[in-house]
Backbone bond lengths (Angstrom), bond angles and torsions (degrees), N, CA, C in turn:
res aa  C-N    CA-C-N  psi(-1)  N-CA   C-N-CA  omega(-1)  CA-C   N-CA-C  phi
1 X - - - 1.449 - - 1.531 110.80 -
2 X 1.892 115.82 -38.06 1.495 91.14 -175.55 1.502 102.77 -82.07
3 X 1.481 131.65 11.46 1.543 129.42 173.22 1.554 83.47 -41.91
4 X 1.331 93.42 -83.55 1.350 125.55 -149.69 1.572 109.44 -40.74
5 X 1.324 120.55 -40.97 1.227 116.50 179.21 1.684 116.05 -79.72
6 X 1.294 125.66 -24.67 1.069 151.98 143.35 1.818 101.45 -12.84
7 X 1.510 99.83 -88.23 0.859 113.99 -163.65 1.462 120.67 -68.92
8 X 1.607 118.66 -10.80 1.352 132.82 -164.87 2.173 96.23 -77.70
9 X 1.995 86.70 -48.05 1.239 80.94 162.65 1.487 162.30 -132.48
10 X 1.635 87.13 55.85 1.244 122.08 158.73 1.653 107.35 -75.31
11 X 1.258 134.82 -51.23 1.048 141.80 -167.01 1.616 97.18 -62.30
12 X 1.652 118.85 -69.60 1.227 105.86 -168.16 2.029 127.57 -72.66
13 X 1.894 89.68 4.33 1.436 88.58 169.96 1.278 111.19 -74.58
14 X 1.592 118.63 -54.99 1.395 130.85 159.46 1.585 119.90 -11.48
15 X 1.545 116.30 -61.93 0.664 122.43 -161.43 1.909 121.21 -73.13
16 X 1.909 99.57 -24.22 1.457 116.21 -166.00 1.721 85.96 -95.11
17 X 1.441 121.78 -45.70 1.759 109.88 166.75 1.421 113.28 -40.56
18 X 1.459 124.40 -74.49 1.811 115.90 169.85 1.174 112.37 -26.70
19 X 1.117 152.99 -62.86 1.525 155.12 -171.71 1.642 92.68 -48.83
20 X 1.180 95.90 -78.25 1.370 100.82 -172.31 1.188 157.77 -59.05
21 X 1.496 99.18 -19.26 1.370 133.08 153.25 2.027 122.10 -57.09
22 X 1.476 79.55 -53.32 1.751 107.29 -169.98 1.830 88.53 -64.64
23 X 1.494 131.89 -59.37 1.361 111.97 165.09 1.498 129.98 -55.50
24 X 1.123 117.85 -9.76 1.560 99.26 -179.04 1.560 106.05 -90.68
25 X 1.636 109.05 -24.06 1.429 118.91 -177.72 1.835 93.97 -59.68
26 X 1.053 113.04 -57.57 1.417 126.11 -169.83 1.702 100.80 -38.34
27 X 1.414 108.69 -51.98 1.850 108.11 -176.16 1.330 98.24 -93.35
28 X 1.589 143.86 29.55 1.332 128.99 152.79 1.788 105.54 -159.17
29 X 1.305 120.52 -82.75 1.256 99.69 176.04 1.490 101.62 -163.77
30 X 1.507 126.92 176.88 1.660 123.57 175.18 1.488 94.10 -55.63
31 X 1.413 127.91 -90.92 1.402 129.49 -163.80 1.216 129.64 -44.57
32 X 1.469 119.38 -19.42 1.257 117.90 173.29 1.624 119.53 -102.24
33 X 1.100 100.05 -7.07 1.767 120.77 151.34 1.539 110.81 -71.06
34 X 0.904 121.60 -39.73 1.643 133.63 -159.73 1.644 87.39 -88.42
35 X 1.295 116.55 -40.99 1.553 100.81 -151.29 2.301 104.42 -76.16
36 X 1.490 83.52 -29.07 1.202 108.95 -162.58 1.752 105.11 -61.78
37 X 1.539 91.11 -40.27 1.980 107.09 177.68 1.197 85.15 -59.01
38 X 1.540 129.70 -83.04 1.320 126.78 -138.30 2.139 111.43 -51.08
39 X 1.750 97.27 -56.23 1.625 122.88 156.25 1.751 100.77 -7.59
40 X 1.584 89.20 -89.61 1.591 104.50 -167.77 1.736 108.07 -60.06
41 X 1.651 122.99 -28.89 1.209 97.02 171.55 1.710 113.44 -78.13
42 X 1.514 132.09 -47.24 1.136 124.92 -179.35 1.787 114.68 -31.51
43 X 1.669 120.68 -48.11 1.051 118.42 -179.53 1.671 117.45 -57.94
44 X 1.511 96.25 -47.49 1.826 86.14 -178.39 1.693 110.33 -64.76
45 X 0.944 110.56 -35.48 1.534 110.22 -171.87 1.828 117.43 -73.59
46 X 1.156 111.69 -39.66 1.366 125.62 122.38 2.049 122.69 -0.95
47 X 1.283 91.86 -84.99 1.613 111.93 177.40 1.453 101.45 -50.91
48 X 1.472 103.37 -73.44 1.571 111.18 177.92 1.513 130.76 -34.09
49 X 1.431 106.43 -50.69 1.361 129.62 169.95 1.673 98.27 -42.02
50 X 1.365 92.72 -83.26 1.783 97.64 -179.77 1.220 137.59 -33.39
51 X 1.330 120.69 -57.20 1.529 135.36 136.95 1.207 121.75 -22.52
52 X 1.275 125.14 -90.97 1.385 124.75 175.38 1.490 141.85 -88.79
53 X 1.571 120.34 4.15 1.549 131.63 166.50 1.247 125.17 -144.03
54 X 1.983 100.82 40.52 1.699 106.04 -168.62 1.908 104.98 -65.83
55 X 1.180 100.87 -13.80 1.892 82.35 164.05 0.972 122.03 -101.07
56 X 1.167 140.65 5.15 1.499 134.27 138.25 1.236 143.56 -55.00
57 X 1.526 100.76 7.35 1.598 111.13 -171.19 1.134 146.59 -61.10
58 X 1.356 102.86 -20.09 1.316 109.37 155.59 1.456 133.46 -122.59
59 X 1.175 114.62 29.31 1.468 135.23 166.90 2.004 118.55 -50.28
60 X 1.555 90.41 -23.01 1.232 103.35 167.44 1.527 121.89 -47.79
61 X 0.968 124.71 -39.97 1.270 145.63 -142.80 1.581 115.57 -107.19
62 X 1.544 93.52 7.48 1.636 114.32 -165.87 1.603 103.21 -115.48
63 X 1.743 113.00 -11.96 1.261 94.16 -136.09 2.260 91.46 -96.93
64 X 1.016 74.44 128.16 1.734 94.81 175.06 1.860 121.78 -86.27
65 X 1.079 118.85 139.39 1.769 146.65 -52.23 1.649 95.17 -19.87
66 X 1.097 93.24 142.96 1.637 112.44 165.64 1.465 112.53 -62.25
67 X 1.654 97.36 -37.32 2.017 93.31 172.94 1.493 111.40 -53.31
68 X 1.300 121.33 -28.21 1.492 94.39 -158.59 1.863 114.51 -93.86
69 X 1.569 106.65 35.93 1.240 113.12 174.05 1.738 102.35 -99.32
70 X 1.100 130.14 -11.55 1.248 147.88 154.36 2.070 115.13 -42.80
71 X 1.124 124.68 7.49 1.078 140.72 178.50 1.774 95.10 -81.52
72 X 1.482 112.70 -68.23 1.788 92.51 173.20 1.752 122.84 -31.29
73 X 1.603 113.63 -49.70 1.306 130.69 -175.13 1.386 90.41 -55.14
74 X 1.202 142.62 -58.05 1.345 146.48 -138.64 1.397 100.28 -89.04
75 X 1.282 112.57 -29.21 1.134 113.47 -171.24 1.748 111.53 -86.01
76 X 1.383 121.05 -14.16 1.596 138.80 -167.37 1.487 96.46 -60.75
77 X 1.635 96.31 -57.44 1.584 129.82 -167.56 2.033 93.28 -72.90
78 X 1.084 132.96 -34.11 0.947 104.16 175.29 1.322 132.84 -64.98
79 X 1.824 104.38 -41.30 1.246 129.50 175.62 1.839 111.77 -41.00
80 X 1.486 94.22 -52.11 1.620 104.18 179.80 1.353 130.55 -53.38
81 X 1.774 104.25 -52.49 1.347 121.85 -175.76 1.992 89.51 -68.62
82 X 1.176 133.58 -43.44 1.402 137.57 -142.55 2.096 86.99 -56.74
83 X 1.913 75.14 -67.48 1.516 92.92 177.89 1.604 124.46 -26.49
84 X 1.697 108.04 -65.94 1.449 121.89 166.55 1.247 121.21 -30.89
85 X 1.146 118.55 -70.56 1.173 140.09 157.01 1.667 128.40 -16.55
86 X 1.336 96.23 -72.92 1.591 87.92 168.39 1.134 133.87 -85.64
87 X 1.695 115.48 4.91 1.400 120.08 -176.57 1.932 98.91 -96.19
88 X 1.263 110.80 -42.47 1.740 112.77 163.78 1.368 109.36 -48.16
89 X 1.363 128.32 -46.92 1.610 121.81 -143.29 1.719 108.13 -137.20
90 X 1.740 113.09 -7.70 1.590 117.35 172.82 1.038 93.05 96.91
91 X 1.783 120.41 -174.01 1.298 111.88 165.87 1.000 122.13 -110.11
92 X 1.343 132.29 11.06 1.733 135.18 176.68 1.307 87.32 -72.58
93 X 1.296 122.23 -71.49 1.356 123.45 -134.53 1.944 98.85 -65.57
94 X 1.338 90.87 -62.48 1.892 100.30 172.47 1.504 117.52 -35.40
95 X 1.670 99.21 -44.67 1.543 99.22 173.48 1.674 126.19 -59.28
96 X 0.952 89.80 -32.03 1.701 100.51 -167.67 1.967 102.65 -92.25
97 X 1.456 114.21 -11.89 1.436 106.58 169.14 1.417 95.98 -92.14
98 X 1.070 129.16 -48.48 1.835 110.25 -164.13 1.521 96.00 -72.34
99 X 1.143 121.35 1.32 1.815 100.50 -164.96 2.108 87.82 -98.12
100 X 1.869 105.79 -28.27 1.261 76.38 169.49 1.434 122.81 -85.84
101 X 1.270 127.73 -33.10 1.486 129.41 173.26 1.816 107.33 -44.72
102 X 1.432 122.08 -42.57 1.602 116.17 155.49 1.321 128.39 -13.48
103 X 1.614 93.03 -56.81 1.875 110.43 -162.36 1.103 91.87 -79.89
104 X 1.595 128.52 -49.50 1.634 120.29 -154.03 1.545 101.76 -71.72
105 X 1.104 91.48 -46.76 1.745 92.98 -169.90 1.765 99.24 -50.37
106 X 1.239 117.72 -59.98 1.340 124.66 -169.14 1.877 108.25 -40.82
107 X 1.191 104.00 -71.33 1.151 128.70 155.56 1.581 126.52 -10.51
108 X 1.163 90.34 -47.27 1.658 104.08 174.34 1.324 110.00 -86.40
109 X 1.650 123.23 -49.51 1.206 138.91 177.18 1.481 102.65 -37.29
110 X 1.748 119.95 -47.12 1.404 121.80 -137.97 2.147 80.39 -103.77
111 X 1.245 124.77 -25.51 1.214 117.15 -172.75 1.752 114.65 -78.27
112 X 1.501 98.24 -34.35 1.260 117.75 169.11 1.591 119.62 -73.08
113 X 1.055 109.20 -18.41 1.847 130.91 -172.49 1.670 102.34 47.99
114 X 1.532 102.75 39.84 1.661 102.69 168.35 1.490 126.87 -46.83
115 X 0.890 135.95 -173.53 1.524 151.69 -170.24 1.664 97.95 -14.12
116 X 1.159 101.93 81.93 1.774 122.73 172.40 1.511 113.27 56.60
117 X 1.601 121.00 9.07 1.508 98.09 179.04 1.291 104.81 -113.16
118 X 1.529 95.73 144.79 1.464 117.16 -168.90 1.509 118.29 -40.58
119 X 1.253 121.17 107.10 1.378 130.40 163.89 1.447 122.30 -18.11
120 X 1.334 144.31 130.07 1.126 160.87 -121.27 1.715 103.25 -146.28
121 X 1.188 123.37 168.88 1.098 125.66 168.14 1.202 99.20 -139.20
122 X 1.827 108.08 153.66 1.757 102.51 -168.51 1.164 105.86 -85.26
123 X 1.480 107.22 169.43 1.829 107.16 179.01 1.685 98.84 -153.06
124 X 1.306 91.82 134.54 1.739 89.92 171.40 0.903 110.40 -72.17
125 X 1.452 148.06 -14.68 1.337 139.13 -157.45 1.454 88.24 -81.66
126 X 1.209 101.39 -59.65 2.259 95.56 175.05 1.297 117.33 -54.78
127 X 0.919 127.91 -47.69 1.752 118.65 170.31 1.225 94.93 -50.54
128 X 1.428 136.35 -62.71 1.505 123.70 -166.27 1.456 108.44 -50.29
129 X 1.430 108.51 -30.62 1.617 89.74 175.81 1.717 143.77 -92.03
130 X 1.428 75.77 -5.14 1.301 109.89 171.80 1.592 112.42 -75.46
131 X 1.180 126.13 -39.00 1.480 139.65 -170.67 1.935 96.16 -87.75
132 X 1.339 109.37 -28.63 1.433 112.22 174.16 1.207 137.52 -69.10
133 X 2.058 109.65 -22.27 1.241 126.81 -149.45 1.776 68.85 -101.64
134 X 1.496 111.27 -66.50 0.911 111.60 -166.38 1.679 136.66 -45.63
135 X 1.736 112.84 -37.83 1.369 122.97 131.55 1.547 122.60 -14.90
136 X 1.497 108.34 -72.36 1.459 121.82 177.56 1.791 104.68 -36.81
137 X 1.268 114.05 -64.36 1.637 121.84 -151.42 1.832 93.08 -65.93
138 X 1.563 115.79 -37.99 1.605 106.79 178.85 1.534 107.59 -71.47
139 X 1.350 117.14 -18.26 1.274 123.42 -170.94 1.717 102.64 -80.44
140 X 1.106 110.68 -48.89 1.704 126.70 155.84 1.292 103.25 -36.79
141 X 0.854 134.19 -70.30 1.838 151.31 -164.65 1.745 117.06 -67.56
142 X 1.136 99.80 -10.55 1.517 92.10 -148.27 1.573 98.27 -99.45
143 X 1.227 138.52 141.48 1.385 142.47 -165.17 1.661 103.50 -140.63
């Protein structure tokens, strides 16, 4: 249950950062909007770190494939495209394409059992829901 709530608000933090992001870009620029997200998150996480997992500190340094410390990088590019995104298309609409490209990508990740997660077996019932969400967003769209 706290997945779920967890994750409910992850989505609507996501969603109030895009807004908010996409205006500050508006009074200065993509990259210096972008730099500032990443900035201000390193510091809190930073704080946090210190506070609550100062002996873990260098656990960093353990973590195997070395690619998958590349999540900050991934995350630069998210910030950017997020930004892009909702300033081209608002944030309903932006919201509801990255949230389906989320699933597919995931989806594939988990069918393919890419970058260490356990391999999946396909199921139509997930494509059906996948073809459903996606339904939904033209159904969203459609005038």
């Amino acid at each position: 249950m706290i997945g779920i709530f967890v994750a409910l608000l992850s989505g609507a933090l996501m969603s109030i950062q895009g807004v908010f992001n996409t205006e500050v870009t508006r009074q200065s620029s993509v990259w210096v909007s972008a730099s500032w997200v990443q900035f201000s998150a390193l510091v809190t996480c930073l704080v946090i770190w210190g506070i609550f997992d100062r002996k873990n500190l260098m656990l960093i340094t353990r973590v195997s494939p070395v690619y998958m410390l590349l999540g900050g990088v991934i995350g630069a590019f998210i910030t950017y495209t997020v930004i892009q995104g909702m300033s081209a298309l608002g944030p309903a609409k932006a919201t509801m394409l990255i949230v389906i490209a989320q699933l597919t990508i995931s989806w594939l990740i988990e069918l393919c059992g890419m970058f260490g997660v356990e391999k999946a077996d396909f199921s139509m019932r997930k494509l059906m829901g996948l073809l459903v969400a996606i339904a939904g967003v033209v159904l969203f769209e459609w005038e």
